[in-house]
VOGU-3710 file (C-alpha; in Angstrom, 3 decimals, decimal comma):
1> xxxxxxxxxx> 0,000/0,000/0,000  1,507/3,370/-1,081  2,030/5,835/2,033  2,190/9,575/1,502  5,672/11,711/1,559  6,557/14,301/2,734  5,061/15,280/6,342  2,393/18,251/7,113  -0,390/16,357/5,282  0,492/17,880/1,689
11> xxxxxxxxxx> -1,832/15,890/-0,628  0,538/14,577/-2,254  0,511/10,913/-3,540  3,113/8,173/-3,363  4,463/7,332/-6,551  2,876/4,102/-7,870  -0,627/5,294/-6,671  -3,096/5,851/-9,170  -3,753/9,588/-7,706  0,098/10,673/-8,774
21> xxxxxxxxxx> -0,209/9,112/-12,237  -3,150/11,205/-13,031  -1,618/14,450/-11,257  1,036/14,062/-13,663  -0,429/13,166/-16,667  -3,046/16,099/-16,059  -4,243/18,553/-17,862  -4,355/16,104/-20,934  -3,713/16,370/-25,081  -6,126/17,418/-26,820
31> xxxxxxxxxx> -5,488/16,903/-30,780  -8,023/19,064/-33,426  -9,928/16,474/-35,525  -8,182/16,826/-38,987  -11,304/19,393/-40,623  -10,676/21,516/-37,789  -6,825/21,551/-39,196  -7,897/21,911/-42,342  -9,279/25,615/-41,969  -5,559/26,572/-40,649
41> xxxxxxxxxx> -3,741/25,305/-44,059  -4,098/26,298/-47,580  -4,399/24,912/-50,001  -5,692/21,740/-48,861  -7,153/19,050/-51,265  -10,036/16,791/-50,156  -7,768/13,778/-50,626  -5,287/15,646/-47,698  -7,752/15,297/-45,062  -7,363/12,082/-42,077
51> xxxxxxxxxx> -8,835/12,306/-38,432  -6,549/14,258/-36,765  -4,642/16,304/-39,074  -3,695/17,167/-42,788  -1,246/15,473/-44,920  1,812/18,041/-45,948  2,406/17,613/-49,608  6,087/17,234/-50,785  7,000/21,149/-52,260  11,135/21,104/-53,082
61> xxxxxxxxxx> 13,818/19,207/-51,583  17,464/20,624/-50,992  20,527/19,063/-50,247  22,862/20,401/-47,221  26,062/21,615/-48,717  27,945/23,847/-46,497  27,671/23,755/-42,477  25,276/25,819/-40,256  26,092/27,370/-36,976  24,414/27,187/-34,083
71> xxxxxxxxxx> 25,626/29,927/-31,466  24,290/31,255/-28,017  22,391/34,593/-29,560  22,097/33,841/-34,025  21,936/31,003/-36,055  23,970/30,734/-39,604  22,409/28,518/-42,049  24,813/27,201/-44,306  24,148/26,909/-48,220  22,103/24,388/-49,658
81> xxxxxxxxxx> 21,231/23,230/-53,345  18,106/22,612/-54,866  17,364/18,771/-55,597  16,032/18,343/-59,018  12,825/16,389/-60,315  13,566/13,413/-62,365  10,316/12,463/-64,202  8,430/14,082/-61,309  10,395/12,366/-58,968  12,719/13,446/-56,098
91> xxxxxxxxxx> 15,640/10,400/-56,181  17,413/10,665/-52,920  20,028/8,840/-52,072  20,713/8,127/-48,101  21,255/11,675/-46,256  19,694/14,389/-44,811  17,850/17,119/-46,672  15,350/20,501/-46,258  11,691/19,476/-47,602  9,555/22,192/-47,779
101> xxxxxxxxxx> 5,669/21,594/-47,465  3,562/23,065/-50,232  0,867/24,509/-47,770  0,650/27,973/-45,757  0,237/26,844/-42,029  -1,642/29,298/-39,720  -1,051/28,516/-36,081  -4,023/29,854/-34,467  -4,341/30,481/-30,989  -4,524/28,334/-27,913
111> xxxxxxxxxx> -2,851/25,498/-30,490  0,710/23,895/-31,039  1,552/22,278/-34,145  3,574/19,375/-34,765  4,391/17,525/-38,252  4,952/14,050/-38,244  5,771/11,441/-40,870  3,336/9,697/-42,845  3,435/5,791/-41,959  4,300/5,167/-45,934
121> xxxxxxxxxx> 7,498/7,207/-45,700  8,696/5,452/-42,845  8,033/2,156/-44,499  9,966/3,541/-47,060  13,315/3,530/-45,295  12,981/7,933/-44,544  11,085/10,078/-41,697  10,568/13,723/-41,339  11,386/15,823/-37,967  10,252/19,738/-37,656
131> xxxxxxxxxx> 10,413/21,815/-34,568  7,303/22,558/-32,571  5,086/25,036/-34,173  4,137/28,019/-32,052  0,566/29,768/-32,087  0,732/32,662/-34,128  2,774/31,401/-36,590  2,464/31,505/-40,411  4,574/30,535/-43,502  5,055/27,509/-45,645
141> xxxxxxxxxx> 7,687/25,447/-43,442  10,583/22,969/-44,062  11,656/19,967/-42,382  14,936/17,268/-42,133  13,798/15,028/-44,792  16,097/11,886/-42,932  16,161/9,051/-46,155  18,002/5,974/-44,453  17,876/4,029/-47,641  16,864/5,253/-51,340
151> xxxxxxxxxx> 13,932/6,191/-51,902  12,257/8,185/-54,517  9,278/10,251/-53,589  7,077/12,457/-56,110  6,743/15,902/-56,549  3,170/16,777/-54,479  3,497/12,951/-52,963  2,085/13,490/-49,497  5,034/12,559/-47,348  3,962/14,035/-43,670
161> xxxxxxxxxx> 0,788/14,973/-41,525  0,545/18,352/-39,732  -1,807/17,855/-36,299  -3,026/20,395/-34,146  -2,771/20,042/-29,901  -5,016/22,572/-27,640  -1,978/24,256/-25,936  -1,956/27,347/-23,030  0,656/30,043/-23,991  1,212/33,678/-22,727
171> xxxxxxxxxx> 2,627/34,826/-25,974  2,626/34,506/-30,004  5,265/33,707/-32,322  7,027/36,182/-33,345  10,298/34,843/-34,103  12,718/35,332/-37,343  10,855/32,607/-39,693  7,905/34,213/-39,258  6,052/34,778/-42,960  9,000/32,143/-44,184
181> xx> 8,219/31,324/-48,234  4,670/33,108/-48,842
//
């Protein structure tokens, strides 16, 4: 039987009890069903739409070329190089590249976005990773296009699905990729 800690009668539950589970899980996810994502993208095809989010179709894909730095106060992108279509295809050879998604993403309020990889691109030997996406942010974004073995992947191929999480904030993005590719 779990005992409290921590003397003075503070309410708080032994770990292992059901009662500190739930105070730490709480308050819980809440994800946007995917036509209540919808409205926040553009332009979004019926075919885009799943439960509980909106697929990302594939836009351009660059290749790394030159290193970025990462200091304490600025970041330094290095140089990159377009990748280009063969036969409407992106052929990409084990590495890391940019992929841009071909719709405008508006963050609204009270939300966090996240992009995650389609189940079909993982299959396929690649994933995607992005940053968290702050309320109040717009622009067409990019993310690490990872391919662990070769793959080739179409130009428009939906590739990754954007999802929406209820999220308390004090502030809006504001930051330097703000507006980014529109």
């Amino acid at each position: 039987r779990a005992s409290r800690t921590g003397g003075g009668g503070s309410g708080c539950a032994a770990p292992g009890s059901g009662r500190h589970l739930r105070r730490r899980l709480s308050p819980r996810v809440v994800f946007r069903a995917g036509a209540a994502v919808a409205e926040h993208l553009s332009p979004v095809d019926d075919d885009q739409g799943q439960p509980n989010g909106v697929d990302h179709r594939l836009a351009t894909v660059e290749r790394f070329t030159e290193p970025s730095r990462i200091g304490r106060d600025e970041v330094t992108l290095g140089a990159r190089e377009a990748v280009t279509p063969e036969d409407g295809e992106y052929r990409l050879d084990p590495g890391a590249y940019a992929a841009t998604y071909a719709e405008r993403v508006a963050v609204p309020e009270g939300h966090v976005g996240f992009v995650l990889p389609r189940s079909s691109l993982m299959r396929a030997g690649a994933t995607v990773d992005t940053a968290v996406w702050d309320a109040g942010y717009e622009g067409r974004g990019a993310g690490l296009l990872t391919v662990h073995r070769a793959v080739r992947i179409a130009e428009g191929a939906r590739f990754a699905q954007f999802v929406l999480a209820q999220a308390d904030h004090e502030e809006t993005y504001d930051g330097s990729y703000q507006g980014e590719r529109l």
